[in-house]
N, CA, C and O atoms as a GROMACS GRO file, in nm:
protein
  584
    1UNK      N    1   0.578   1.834  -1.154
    1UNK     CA    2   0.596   1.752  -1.035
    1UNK      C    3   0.704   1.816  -0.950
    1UNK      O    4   0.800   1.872  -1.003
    2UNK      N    5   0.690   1.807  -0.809
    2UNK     CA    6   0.815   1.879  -0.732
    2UNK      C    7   0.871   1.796  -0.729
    2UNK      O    8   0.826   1.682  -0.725
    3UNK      N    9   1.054   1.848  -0.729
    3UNK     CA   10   1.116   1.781  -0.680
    3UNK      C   11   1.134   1.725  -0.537
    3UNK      O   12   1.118   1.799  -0.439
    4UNK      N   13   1.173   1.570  -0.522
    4UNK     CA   14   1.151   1.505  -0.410
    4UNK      C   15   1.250   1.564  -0.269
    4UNK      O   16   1.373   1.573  -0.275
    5UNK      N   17   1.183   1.593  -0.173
    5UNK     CA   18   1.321   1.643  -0.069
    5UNK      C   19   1.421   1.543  -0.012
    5UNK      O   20   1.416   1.420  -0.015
    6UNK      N   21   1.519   1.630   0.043
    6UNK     CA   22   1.655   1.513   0.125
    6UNK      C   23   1.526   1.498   0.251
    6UNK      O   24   1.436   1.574   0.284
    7UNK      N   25   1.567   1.362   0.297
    7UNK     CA   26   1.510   1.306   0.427
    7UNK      C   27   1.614   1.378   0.505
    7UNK      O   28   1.677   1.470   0.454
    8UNK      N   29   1.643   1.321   0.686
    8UNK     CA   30   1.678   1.379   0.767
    8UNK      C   31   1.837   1.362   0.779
    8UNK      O   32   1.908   1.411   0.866
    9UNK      N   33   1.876   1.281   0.669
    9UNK     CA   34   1.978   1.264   0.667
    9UNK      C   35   2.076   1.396   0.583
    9UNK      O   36   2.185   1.449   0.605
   10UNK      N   37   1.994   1.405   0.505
   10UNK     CA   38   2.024   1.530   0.398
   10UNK      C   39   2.014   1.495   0.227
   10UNK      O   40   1.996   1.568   0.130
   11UNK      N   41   2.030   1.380   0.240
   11UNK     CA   42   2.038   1.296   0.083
   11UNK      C   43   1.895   1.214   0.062
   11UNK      O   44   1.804   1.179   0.137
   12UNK      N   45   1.923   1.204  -0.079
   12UNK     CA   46   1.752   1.094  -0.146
   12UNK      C   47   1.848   0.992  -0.096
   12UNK      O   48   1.966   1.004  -0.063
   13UNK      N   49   1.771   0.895  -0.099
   13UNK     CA   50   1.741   0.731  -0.061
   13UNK      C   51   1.743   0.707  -0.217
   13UNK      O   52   1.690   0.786  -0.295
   14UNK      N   53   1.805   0.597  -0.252
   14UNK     CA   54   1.779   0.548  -0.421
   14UNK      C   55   1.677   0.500  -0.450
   14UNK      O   56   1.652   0.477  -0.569
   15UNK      N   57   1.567   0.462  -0.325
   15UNK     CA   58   1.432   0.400  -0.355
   15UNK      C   59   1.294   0.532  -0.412
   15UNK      O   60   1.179   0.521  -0.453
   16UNK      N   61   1.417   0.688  -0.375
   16UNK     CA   62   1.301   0.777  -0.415
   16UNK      C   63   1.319   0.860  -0.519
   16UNK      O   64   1.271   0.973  -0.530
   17UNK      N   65   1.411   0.788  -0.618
   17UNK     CA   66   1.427   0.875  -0.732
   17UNK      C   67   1.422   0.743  -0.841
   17UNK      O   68   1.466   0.632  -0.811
   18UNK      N   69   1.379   0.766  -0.937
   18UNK     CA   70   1.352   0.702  -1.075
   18UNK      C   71   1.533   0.633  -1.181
   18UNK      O   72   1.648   0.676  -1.177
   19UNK      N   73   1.492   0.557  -1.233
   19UNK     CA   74   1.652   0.529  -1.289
   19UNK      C   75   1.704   0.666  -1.350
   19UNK      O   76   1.637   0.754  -1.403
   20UNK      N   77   1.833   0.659  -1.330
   20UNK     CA   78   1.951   0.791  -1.384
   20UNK      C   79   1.855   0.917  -1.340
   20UNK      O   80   1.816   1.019  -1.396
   21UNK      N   81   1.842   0.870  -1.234
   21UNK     CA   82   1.778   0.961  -1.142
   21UNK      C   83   1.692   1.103  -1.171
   21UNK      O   84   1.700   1.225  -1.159
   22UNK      N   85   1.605   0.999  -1.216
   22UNK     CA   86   1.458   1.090  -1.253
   22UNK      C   87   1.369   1.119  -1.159
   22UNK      O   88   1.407   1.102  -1.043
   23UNK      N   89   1.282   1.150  -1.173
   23UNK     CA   90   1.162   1.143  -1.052
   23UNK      C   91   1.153   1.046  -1.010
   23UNK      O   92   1.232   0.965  -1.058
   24UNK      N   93   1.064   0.993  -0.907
   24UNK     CA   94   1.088   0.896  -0.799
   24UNK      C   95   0.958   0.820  -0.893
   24UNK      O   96   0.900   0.872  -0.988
   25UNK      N   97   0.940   0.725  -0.855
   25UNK     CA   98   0.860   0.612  -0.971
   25UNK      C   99   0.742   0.595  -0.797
   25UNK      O  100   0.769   0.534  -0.693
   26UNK      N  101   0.598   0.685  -0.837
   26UNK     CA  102   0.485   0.678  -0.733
   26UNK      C  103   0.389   0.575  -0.722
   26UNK      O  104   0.317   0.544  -0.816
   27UNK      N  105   0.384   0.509  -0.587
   27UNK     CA  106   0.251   0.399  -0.560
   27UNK      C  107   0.204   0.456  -0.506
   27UNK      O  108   0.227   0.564  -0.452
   28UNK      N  109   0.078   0.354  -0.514
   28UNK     CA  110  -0.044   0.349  -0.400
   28UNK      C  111  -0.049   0.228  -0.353
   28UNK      O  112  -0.079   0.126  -0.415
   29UNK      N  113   0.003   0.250  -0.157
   29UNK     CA  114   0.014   0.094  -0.131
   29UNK      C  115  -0.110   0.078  -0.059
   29UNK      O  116  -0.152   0.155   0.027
   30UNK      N  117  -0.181  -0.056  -0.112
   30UNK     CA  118  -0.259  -0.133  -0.117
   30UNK      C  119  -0.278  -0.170   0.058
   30UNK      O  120  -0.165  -0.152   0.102
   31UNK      N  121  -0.338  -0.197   0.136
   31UNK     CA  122  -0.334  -0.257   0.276
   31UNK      C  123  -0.403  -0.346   0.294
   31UNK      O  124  -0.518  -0.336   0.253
   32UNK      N  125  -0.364  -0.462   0.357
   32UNK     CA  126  -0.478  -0.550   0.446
   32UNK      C  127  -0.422  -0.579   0.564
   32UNK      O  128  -0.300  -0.592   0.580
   33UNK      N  129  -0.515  -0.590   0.662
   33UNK     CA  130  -0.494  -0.548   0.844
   33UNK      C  131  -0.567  -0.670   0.915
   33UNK      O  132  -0.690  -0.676   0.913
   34UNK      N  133  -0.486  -0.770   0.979
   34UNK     CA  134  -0.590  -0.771   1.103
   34UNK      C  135  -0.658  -0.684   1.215
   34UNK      O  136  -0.622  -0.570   1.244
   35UNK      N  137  -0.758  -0.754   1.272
   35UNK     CA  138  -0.800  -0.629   1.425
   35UNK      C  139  -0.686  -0.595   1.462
   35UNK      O  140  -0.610  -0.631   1.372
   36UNK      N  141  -0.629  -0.547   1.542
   36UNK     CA  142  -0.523  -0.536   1.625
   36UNK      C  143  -0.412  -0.557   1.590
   36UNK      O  144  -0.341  -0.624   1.665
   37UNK      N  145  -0.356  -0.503   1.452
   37UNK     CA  146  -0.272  -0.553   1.376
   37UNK      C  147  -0.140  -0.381   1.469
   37UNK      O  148  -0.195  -0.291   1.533
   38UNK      N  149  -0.050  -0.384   1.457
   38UNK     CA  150   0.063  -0.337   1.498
   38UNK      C  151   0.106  -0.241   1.448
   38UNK      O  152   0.204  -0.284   1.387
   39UNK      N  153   0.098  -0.083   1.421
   39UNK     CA  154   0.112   0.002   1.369
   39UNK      C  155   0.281   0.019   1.342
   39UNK      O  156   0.328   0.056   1.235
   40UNK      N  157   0.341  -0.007   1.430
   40UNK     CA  158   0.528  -0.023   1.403
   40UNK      C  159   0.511  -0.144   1.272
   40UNK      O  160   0.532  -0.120   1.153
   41UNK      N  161   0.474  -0.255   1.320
   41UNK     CA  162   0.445  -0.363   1.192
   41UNK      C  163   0.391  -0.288   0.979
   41UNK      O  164   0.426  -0.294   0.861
   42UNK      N  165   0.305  -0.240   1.058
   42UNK     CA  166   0.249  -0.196   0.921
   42UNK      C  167   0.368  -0.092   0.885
   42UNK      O  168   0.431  -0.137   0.790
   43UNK      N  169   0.406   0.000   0.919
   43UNK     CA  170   0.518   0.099   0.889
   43UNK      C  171   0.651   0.009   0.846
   43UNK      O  172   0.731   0.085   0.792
   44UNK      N  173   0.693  -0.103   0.851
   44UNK     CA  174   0.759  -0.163   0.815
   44UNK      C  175   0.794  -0.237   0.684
   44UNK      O  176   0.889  -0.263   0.610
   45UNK      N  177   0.654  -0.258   0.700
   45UNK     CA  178   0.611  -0.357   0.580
   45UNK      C  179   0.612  -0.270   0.455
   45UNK      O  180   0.644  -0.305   0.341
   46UNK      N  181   0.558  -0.110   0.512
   46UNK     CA  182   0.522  -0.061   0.360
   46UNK      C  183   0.641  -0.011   0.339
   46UNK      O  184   0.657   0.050   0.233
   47UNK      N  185   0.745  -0.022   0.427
   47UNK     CA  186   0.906   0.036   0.380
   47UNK      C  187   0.957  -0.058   0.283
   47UNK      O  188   0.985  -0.031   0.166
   48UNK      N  189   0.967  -0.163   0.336
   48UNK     CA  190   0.996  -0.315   0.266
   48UNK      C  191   0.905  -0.338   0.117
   48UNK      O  192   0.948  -0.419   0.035
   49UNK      N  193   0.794  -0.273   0.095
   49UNK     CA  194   0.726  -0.265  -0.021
   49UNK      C  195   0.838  -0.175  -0.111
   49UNK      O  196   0.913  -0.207  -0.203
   50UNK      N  197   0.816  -0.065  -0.050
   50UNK     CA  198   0.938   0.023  -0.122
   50UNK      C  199   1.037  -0.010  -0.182
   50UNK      O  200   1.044  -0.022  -0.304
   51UNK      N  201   1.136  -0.030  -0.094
   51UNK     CA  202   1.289  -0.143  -0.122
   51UNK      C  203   1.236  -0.215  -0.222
   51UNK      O  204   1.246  -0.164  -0.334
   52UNK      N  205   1.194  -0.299  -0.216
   52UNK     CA  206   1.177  -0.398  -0.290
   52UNK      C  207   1.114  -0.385  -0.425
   52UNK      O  208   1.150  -0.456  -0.518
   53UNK      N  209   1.004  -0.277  -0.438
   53UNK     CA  210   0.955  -0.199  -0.561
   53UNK      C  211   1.002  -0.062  -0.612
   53UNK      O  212   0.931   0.014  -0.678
   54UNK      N  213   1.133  -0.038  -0.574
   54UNK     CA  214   1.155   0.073  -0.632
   54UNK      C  215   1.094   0.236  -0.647
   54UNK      O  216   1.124   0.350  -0.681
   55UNK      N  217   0.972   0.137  -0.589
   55UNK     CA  218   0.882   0.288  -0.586
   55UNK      C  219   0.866   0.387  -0.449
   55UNK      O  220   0.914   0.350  -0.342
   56UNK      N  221   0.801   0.506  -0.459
   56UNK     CA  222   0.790   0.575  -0.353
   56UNK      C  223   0.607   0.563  -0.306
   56UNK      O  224   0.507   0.563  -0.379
   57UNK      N  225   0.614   0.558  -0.229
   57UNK     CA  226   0.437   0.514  -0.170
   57UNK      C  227   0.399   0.707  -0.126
   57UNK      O  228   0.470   0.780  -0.057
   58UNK      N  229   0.279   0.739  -0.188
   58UNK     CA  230   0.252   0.867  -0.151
   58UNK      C  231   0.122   0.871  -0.108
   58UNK      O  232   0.079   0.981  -0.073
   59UNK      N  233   0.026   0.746  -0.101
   59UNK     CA  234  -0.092   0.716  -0.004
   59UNK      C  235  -0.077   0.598  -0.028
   59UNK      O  236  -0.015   0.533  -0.113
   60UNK      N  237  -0.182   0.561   0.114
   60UNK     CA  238  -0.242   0.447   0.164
   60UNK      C  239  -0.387   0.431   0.126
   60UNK      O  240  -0.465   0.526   0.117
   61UNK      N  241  -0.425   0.282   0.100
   61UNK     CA  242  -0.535   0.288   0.068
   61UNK      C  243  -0.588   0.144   0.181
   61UNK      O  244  -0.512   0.050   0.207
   62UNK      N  245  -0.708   0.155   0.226
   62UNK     CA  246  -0.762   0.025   0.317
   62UNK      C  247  -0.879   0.035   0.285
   62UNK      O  248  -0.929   0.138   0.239
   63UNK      N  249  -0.959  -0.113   0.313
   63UNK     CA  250  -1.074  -0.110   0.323
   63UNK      C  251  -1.147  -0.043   0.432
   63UNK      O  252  -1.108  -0.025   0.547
   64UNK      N  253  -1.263  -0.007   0.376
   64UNK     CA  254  -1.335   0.054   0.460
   64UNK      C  255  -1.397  -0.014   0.624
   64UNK      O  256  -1.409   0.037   0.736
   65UNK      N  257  -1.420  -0.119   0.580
   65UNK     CA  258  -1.457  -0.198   0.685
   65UNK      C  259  -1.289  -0.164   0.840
   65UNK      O  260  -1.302  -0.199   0.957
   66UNK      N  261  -1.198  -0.115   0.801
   66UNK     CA  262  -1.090  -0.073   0.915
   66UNK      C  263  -1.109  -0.004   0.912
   66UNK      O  264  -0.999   0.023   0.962
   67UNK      N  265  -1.176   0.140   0.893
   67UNK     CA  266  -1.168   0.248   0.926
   67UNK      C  267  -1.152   0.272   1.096
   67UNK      O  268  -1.239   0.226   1.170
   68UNK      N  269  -1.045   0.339   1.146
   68UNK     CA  270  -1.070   0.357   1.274
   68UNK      C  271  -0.964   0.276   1.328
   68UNK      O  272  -0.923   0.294   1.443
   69UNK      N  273  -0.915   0.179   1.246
   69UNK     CA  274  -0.795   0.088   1.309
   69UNK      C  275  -0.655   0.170   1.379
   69UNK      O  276  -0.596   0.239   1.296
   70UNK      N  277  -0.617   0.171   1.466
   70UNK     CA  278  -0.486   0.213   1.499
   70UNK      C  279  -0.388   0.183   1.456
   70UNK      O  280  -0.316   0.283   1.456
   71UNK      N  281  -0.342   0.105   1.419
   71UNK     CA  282  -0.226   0.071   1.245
   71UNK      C  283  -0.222   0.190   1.177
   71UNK      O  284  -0.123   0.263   1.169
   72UNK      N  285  -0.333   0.210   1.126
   72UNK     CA  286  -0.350   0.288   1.032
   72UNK      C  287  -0.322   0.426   1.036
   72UNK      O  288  -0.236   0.488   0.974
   73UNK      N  289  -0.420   0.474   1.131
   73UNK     CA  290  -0.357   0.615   1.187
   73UNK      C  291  -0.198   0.656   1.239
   73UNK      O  292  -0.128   0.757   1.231
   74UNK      N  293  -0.181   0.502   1.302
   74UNK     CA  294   0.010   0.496   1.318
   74UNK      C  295   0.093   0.532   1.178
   74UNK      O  296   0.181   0.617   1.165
   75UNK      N  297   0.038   0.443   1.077
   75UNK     CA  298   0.125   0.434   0.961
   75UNK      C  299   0.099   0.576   0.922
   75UNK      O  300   0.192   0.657   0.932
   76UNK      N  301  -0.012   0.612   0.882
   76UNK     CA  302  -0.064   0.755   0.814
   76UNK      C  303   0.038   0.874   0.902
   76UNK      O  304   0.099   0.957   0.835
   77UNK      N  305   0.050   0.872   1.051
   77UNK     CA  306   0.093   0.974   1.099
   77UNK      C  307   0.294   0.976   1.062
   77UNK      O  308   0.381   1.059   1.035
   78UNK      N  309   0.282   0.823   1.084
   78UNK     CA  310   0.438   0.785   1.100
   78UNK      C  311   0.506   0.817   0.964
   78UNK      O  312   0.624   0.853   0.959
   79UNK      N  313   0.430   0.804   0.858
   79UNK     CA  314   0.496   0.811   0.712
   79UNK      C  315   0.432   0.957   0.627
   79UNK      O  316   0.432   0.981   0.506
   80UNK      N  317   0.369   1.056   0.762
   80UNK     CA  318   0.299   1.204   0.692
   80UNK      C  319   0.249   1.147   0.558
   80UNK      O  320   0.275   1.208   0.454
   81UNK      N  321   0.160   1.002   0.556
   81UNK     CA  322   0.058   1.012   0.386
   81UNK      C  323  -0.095   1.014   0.402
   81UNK      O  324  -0.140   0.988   0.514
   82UNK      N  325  -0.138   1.028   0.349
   82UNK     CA  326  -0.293   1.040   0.319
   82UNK      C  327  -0.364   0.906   0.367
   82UNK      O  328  -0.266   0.834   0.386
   83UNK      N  329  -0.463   0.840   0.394
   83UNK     CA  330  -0.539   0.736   0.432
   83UNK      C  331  -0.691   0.742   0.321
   83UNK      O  332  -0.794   0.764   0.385
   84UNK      N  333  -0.702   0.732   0.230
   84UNK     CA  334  -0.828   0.675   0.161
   84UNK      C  335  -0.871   0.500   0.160
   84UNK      O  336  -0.799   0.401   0.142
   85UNK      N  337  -1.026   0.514   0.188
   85UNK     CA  338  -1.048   0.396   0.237
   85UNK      C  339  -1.163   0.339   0.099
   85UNK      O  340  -1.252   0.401   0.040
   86UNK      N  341  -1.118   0.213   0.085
   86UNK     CA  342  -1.207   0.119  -0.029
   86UNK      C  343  -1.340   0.079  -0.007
   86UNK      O  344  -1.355  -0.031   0.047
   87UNK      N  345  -1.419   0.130  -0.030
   87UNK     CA  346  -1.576   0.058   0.003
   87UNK      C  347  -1.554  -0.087   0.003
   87UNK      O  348  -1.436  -0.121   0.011
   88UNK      N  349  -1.655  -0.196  -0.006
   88UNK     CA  350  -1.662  -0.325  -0.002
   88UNK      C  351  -1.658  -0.360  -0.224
   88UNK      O  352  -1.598  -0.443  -0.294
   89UNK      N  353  -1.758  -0.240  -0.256
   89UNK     CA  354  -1.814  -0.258  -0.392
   89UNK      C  355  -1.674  -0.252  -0.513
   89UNK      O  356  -1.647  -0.327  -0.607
   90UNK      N  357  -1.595  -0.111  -0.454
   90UNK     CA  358  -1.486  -0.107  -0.544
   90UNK      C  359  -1.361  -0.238  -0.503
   90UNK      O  360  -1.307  -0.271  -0.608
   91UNK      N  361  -1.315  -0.300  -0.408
   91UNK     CA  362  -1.243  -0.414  -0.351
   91UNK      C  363  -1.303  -0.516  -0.460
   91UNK      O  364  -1.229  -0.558  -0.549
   92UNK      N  365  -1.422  -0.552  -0.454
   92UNK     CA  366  -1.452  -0.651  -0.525
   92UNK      C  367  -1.475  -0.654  -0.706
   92UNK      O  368  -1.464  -0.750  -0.781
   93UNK      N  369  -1.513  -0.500  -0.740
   93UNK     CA  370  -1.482  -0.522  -0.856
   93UNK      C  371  -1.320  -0.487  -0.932
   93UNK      O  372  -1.299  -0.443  -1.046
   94UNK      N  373  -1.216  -0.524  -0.821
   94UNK     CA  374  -1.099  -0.569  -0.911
   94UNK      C  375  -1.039  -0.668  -0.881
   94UNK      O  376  -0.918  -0.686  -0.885
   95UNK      N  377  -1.149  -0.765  -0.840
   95UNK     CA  378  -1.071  -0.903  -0.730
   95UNK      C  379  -1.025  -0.968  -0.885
   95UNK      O  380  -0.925  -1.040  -0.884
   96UNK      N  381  -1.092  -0.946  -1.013
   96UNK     CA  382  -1.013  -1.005  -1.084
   96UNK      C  383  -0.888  -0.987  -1.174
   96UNK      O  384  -0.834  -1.030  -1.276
   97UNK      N  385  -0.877  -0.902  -1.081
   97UNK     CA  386  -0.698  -0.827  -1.149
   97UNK      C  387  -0.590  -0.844  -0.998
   97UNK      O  388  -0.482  -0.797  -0.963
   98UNK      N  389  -0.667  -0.916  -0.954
   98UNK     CA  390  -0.584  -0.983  -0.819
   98UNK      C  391  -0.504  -1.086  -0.871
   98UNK      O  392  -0.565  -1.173  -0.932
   99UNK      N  393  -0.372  -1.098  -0.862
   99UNK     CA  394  -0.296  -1.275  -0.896
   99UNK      C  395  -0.288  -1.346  -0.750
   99UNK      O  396  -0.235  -1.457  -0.749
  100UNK      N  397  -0.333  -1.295  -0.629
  100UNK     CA  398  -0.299  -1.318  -0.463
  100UNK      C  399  -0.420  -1.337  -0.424
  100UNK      O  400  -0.497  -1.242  -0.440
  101UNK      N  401  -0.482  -1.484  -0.350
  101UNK     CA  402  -0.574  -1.508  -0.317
  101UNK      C  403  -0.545  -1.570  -0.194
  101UNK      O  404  -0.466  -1.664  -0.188
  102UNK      N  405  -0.621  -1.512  -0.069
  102UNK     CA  406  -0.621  -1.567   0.061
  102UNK      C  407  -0.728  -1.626   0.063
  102UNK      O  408  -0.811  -1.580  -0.015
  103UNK      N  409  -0.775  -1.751   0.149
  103UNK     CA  410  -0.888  -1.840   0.173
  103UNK      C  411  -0.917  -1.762   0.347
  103UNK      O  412  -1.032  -1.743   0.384
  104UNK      N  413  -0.827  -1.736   0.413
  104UNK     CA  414  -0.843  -1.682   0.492
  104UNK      C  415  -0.930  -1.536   0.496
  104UNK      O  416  -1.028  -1.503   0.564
  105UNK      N  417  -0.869  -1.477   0.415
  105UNK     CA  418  -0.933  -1.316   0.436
  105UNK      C  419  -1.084  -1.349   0.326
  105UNK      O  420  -1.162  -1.259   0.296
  106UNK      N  421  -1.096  -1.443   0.295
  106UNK     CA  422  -1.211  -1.479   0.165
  106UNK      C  423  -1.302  -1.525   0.321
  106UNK      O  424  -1.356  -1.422   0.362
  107UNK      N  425  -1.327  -1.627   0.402
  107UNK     CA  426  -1.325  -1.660   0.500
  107UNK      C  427  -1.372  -1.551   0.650
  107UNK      O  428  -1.473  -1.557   0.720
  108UNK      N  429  -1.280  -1.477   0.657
  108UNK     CA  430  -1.292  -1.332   0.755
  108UNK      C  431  -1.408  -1.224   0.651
  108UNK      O  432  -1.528  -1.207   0.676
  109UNK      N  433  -1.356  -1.184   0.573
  109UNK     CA  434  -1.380  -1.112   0.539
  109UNK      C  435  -1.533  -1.072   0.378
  109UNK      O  436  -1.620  -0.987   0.361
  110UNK      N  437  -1.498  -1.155   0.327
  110UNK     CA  438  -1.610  -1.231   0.198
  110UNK      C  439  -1.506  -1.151   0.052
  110UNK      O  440  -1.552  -1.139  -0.062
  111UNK      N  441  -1.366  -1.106   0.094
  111UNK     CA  442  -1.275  -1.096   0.008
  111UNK      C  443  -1.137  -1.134  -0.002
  111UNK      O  444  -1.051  -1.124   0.085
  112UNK      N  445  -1.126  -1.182  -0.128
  112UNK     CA  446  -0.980  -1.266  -0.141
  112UNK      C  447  -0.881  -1.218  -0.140
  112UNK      O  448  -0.790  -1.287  -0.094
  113UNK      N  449  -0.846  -1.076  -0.188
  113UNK     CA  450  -0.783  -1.038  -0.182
  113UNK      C  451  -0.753  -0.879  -0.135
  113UNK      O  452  -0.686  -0.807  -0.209
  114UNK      N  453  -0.806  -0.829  -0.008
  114UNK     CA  454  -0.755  -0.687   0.040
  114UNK      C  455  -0.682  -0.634  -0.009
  114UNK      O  456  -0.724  -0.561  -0.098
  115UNK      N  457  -0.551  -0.636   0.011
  115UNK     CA  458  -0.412  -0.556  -0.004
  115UNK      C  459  -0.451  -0.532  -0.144
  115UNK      O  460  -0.525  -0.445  -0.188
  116UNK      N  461  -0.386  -0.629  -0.209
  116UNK     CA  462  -0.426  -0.626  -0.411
  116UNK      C  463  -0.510  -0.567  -0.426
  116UNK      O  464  -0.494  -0.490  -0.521
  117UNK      N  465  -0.632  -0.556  -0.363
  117UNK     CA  466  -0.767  -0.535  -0.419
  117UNK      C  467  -0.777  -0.349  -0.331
  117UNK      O  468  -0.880  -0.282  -0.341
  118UNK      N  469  -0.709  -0.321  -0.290
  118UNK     CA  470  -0.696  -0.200  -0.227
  118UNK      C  471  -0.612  -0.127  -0.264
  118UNK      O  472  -0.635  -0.007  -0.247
  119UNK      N  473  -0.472  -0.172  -0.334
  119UNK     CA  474  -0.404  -0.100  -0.453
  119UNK      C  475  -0.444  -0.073  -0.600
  119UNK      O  476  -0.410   0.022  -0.670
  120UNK      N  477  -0.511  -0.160  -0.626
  120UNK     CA  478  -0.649  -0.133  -0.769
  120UNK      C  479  -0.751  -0.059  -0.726
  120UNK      O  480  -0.816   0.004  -0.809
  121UNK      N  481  -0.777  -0.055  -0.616
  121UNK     CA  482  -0.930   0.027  -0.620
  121UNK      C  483  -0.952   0.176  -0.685
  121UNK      O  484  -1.051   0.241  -0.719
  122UNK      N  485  -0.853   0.191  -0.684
  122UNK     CA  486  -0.839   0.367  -0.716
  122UNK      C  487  -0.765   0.396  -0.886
  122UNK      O  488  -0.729   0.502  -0.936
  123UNK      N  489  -0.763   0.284  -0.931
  123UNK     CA  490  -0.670   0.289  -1.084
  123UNK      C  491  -0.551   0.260  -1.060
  123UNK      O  492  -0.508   0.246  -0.946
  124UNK      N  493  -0.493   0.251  -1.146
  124UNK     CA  494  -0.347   0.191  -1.202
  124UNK      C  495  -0.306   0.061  -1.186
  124UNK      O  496  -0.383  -0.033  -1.165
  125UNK      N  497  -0.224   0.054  -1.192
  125UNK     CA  498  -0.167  -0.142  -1.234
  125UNK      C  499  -0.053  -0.158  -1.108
  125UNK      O  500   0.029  -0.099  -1.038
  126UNK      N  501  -0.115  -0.278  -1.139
  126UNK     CA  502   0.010  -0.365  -0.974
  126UNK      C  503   0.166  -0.364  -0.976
  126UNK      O  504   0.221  -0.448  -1.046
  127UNK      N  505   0.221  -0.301  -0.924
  127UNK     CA  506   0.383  -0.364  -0.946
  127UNK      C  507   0.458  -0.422  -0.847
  127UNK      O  508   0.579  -0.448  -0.848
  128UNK      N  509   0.340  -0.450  -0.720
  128UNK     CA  510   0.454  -0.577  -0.654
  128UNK      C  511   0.311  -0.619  -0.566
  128UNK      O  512   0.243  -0.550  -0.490
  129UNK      N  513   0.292  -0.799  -0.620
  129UNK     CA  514   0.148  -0.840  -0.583
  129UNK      C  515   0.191  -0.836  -0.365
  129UNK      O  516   0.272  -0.763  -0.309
  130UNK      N  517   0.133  -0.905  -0.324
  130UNK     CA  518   0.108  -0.898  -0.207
  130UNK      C  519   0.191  -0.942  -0.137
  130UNK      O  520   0.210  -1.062  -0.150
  131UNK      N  521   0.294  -0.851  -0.011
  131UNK     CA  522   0.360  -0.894   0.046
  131UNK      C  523   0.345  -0.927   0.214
  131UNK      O  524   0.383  -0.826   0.273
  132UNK      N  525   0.317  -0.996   0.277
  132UNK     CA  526   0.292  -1.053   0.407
  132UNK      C  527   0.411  -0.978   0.554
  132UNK      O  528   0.529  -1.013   0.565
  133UNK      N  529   0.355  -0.894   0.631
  133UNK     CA  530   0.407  -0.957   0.777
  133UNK      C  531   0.325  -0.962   0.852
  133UNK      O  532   0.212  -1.003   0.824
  134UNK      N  533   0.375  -0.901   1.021
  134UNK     CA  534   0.267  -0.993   1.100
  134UNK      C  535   0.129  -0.926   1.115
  134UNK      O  536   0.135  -0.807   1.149
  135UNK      N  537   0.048  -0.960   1.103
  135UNK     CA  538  -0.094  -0.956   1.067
  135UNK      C  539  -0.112  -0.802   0.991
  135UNK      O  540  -0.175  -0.708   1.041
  136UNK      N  541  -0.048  -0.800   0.872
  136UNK     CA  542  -0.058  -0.699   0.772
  136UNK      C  543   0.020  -0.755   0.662
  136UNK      O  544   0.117  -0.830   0.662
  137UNK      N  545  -0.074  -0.678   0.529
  137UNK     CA  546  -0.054  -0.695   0.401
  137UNK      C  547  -0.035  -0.582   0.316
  137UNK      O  548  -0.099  -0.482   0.348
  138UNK      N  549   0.047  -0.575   0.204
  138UNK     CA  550   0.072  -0.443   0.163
  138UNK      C  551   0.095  -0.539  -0.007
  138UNK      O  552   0.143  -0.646  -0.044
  139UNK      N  553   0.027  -0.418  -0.066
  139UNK     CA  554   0.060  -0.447  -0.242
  139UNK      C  555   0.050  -0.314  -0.299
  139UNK      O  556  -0.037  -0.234  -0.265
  140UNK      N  557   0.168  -0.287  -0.410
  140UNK     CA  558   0.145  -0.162  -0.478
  140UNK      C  559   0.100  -0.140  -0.582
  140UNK      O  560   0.092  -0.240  -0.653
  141UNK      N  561   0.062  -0.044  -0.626
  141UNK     CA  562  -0.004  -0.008  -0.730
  141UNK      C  563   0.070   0.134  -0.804
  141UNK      O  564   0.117   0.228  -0.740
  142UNK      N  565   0.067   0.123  -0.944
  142UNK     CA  566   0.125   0.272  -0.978
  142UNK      C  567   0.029   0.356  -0.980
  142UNK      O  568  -0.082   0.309  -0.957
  143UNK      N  569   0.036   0.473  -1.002
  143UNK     CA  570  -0.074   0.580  -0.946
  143UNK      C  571  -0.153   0.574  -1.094
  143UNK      O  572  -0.272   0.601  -1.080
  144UNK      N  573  -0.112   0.542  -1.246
  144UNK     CA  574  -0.177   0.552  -1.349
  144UNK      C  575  -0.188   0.402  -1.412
  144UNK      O  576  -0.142   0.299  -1.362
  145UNK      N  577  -0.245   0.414  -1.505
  145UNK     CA  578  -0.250   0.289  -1.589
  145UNK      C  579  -0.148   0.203  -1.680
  145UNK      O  580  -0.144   0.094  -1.736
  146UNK      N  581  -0.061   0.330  -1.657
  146UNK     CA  582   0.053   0.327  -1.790
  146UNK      C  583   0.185   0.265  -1.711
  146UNK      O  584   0.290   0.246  -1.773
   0.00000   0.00000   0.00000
């Protein structure tokens, strides 16, 4: 694994290195978007995922049904990560490793849980279920099972 670089400041951030400062502990954050959801917004939120999970986010994952959203391409460009997108089929077969259920996005969408269900789609296990701002959702996932 490479070691992680200094940001622009010159130093790691403590959110990107692992305890007694090991490697940085990697997600995959999870997304859910309204239409016209706020690309500064979404870049926020998945910082605040960070902080708050300890982990470092090294892709994004969304449903497919946003492909094309401007959020997205904001966040992807703003945070230099990758954008892989969830079919409808893989979202739903981990709605039951979701603990976060919207009636709303069940409602919009014919799924309960996006974000959650977009940090599972690709493997590994949840480590911070679904966190809310304005019309965006973010949940992480570790990159393995373990």
């Amino acid at each position: 694994m490479a070691k992680p670089e200094a940001g622009p400041g010159g130093t790691l951030s403590p959110q990107r290195g692992g305890p007694g400062g090991a490697a940085p502990l990697l997600a995959t954050a999870g997304l859910g978007l309204r239409p016209g959801a706020s690309g500064p917004d979404l870049v926020a939120l998945i910082r605040r995922a960070e902080e708050l999970s300890g982990h470092h986010v090294t892709r994004l994952v969304a449903p497919a049904f946003r492909e094309g959203a401007e959020a997205l391409s904001f966040a992807a460009a703003e945070l230099a990560l990758p954008v892989v997108f969830a079919d409808r089929e893989a979202l739903l077969a981990v709605q039951g490793r979701c603990p976060s259920r919207s009636e709303a996005s069940l409602r919009a969408t014919g799924i309960a849980s996006v974000a959650e269900g977009c940090a599972l789609a690709l493997g590994g296990r949840l480590v911070l279920a679904r966190i809310d701002g304005s019309g965006v959702s973010c949940a992480l996932s570790t990159e393995s099972e373990t």
